[in-house]
Backbone as CSV, one residue per row, in Angstrom:
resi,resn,N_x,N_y,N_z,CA_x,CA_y,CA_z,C_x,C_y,C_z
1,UNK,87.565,80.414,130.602,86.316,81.075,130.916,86.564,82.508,131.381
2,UNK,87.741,82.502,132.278,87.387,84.008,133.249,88.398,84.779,131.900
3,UNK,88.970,84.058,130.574,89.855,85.483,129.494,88.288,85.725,128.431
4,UNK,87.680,84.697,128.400,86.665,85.009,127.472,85.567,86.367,127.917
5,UNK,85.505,86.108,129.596,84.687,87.170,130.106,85.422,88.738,130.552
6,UNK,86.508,88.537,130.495,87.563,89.583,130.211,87.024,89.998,128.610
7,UNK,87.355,89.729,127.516,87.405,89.967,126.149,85.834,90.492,126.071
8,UNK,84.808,90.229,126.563,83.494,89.730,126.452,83.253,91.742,127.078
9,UNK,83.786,91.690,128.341,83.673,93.157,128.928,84.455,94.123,128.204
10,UNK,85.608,94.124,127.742,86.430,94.756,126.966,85.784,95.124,125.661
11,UNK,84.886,94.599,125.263,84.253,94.801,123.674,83.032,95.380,123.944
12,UNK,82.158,95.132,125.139,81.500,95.839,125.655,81.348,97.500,126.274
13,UNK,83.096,97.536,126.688,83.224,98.749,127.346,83.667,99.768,125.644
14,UNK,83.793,99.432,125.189,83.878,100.412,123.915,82.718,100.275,122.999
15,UNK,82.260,99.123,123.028,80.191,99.770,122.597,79.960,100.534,123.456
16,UNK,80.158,100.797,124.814,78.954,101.684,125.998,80.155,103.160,125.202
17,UNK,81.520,103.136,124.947,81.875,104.434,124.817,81.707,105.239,123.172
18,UNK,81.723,104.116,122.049,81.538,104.575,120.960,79.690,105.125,120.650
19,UNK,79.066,104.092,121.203,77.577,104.096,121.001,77.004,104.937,121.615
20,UNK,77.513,105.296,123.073,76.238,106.006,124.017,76.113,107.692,123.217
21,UNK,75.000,108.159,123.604,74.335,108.865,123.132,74.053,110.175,123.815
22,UNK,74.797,111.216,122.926,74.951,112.494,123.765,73.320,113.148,123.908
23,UNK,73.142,113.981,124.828,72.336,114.775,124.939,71.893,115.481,123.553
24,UNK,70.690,115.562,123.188,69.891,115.717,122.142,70.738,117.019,121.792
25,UNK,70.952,117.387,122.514,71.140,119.586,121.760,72.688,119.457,121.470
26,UNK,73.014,118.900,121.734,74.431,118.415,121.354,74.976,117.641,120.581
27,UNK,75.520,118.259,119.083,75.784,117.618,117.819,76.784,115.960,118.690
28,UNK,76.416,114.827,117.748,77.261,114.096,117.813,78.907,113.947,117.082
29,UNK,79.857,113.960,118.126,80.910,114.440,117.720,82.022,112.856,117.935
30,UNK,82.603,112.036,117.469,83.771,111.176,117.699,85.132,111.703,117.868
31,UNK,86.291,111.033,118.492,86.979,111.346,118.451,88.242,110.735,117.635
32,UNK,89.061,110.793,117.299,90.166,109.539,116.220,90.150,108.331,117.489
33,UNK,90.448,108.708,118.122,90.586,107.560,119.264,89.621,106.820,119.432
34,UNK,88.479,106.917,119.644,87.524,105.988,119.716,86.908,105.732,118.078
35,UNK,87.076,106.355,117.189,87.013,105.612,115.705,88.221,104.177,115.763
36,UNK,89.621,104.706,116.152,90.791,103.796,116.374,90.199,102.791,117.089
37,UNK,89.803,103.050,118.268,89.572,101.899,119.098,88.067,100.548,118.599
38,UNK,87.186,101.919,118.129,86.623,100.600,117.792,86.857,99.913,116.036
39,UNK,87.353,100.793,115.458,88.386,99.451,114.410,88.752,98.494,114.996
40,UNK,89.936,98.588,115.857,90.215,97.394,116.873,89.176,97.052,117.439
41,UNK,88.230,96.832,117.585,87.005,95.986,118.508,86.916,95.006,117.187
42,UNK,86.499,95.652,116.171,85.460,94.963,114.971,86.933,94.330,114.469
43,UNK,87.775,94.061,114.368,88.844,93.507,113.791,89.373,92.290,114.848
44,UNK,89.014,92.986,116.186,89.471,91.603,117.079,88.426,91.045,117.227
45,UNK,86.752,91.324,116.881,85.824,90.308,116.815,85.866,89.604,115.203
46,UNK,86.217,90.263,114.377,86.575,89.268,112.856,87.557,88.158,113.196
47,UNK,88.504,88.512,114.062,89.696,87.494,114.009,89.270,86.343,114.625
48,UNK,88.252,86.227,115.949,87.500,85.495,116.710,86.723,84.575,115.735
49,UNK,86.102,85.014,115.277,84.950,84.559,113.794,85.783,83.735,112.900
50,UNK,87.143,84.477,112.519,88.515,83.210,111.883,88.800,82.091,112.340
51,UNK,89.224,82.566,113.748,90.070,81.128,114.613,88.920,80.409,114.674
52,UNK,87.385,80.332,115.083,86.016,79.677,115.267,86.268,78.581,113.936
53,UNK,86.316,79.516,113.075,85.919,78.654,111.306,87.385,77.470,111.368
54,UNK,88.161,78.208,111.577,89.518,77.413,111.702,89.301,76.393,112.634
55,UNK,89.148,76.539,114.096,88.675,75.280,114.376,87.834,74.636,114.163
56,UNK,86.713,75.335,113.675,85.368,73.717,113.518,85.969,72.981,112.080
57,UNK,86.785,73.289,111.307,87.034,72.816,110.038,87.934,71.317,110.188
C-alpha cells in the first residue's frame, strides 16, 4: 500500500510539472528533461497496465 502511494505521488508530481500552465503572456516552453521525464511516467504507467494483464491472465 504505502509503494503504491509512493508511485501514485511520483506520477503525479510530474503531471503538476509537465502540465501546469505558464502565465498567459508567456509562450509555452518544455524542457528535454521534463519531455525525458515524462516518457518515463507514460512508460512506467504502460508497464503497470502489462504486469495487471499478466496477472489477471
Amino acid at each position: 500500500m504505502v509503494v503504491s502511494a509512493v508511485l501514485l505521488a511520483a506520477t503525479e508530481l510530474v503531471n503538476w510539472l509537465v502540465y501546469r500552465r505558464p502565465p498567459p503572456e508567456l509562450p509555452r516552453r518544455r524542457t528535454l528533461f521534463l519531455e525525458v521525464l515524462n516518457a518515463l511516467k507514460i512508460g512506467f504507467i504502460y508497464s503497470l497496465f502489462v504486469e495487471a494483464f499478466k496477472l489477471g491472465s
